[in-house]
DOGUFI-899654 format. One record per residue (C-alpha): residue in three letters; x, y, z. Coordinates in pm, whole numbers, plus 32768, in hexadecimal, padded with zeros to 4 digits. Each point is the difference from the previous one (the first is absolute). Layout:
BEGIN
AlaXYZ;...
end
This chain:
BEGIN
Unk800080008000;Unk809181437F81;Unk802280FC8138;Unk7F19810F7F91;Unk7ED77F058006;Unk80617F5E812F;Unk7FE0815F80C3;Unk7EF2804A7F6E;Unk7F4C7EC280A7;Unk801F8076813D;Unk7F0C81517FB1;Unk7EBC7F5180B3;Unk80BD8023814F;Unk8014819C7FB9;Unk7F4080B380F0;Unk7F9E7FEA8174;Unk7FC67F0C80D4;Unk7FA57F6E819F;Unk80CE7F178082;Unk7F937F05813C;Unk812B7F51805E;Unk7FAF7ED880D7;Unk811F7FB180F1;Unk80277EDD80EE;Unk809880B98100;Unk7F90819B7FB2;Unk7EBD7FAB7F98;Unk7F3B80B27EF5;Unk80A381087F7C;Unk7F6D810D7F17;Unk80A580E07F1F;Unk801280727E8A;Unk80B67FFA7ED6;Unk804180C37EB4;Unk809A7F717EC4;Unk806E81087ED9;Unk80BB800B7EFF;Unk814C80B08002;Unk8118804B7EF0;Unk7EF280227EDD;Unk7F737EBC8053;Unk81447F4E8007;Unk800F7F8F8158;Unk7EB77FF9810B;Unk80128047817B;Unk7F427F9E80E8;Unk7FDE8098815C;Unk7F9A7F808125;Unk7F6E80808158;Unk7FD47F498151;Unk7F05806F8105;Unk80F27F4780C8;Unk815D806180A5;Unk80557EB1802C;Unk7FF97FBF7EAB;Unk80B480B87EBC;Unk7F9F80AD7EFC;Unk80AA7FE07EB5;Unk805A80847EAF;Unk80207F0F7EE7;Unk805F800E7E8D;Unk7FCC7F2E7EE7;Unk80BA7FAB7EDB;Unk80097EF97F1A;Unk81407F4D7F73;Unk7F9A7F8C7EAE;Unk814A7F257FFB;Unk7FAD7F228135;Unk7EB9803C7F94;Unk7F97805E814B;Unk7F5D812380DC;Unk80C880768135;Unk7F7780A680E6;Unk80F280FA80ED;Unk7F9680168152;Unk801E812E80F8;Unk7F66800B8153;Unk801F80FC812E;Unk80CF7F1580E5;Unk813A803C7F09;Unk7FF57E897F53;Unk80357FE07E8C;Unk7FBA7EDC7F2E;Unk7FDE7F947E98;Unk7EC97EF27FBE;Unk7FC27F597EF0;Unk7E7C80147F2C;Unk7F307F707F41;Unk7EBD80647FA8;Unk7F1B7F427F37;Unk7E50802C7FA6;Unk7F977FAB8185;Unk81697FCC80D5;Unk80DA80EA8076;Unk814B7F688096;Unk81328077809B;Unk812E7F418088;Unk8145805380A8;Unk80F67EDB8033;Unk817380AF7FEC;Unk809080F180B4;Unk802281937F61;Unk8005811C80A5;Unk7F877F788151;Unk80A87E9E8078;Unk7EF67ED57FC0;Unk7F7C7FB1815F;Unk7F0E7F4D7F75;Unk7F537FA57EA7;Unk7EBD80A87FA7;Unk7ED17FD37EF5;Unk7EA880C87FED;Unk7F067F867F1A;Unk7EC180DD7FBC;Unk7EC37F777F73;Unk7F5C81177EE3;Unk7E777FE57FEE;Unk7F9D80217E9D;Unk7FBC816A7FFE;Unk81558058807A;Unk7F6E80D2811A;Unk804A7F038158;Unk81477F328052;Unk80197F078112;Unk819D7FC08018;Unk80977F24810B;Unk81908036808C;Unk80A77ED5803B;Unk81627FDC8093;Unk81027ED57FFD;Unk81078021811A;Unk80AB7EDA7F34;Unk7F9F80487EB9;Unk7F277E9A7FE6;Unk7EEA80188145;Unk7F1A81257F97;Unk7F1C809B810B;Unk7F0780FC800E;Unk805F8162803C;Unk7EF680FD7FE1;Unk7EBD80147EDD;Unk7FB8815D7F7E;Unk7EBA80717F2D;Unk800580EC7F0D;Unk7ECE80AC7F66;Unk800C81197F0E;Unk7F5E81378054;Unk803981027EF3;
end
């Protein structure tokens, strides 16, 4: 997939849109996010805002590298912690992985997968983490539901 048309597949998540994070240990969590594009629709960023200390917000941007043919998604959040995930997006699933180490040290793996309804407007996602890169456990779910 040329790069151009690969970026442009991510325009449905433009906009606003509430957040619920469910937590195991915080509880549920509300807070919003906004995804625009940036860099004449080149790149899209995506920020995100906690109604909870204990928790981070983030900046992200996304690119696509047409050569891995791949998405990448860069990760910023207010605690200081960096990372590079992998994406792929597809008519329904939304996944993200990080299994190396980058710009933070790999404490432990992590995946997300979001579930798209069919009008693009509502994603359930699920974090998972791997402490040993095999054994998967839950982490935290989040909702998303587009509002503008």
């Amino acid at each position: 997939m040329k790069r151009d048309t690969a970026i442009q597949q991510l325009s449905f998540f433009i906009g606003d849109w509430e957040l619920e994070v469910i937590h195991p240990h915080l509880g549920t969590i509300s807070g919003s996010t906004v995804f625009e594009w940036m860099e004449t629709e080149q790149y899209m960023m995506q920020r995100i805002r906690i109604d909870q200390p204990d928790f981070p917000g983030s900046t992200i941007v996304y690119d696509y590298d047409a050569e891995a043919k791949m998405y990448l998604q860069h990760y910023f959040d207010s605690r200081g912690v960096t990372r590079l995930y992998q994406m792929s997006l597809d008519h329904h699933t939304w996944k993200l992985w990080r299994e190396t180490s980058d710009f933070s040290p790999l404490d432990f793996s992590q995946r997300f997968t979001g579930e798209i309804n069919a009008s693009q407007d509502v994603i359930q996602s699920v974090w998972e983490k791997a402490y040993d890169g095999v054994t998967w456990e839950h982490d935290f779910k989040v909702m998303y539901r587009k509002v503008l």
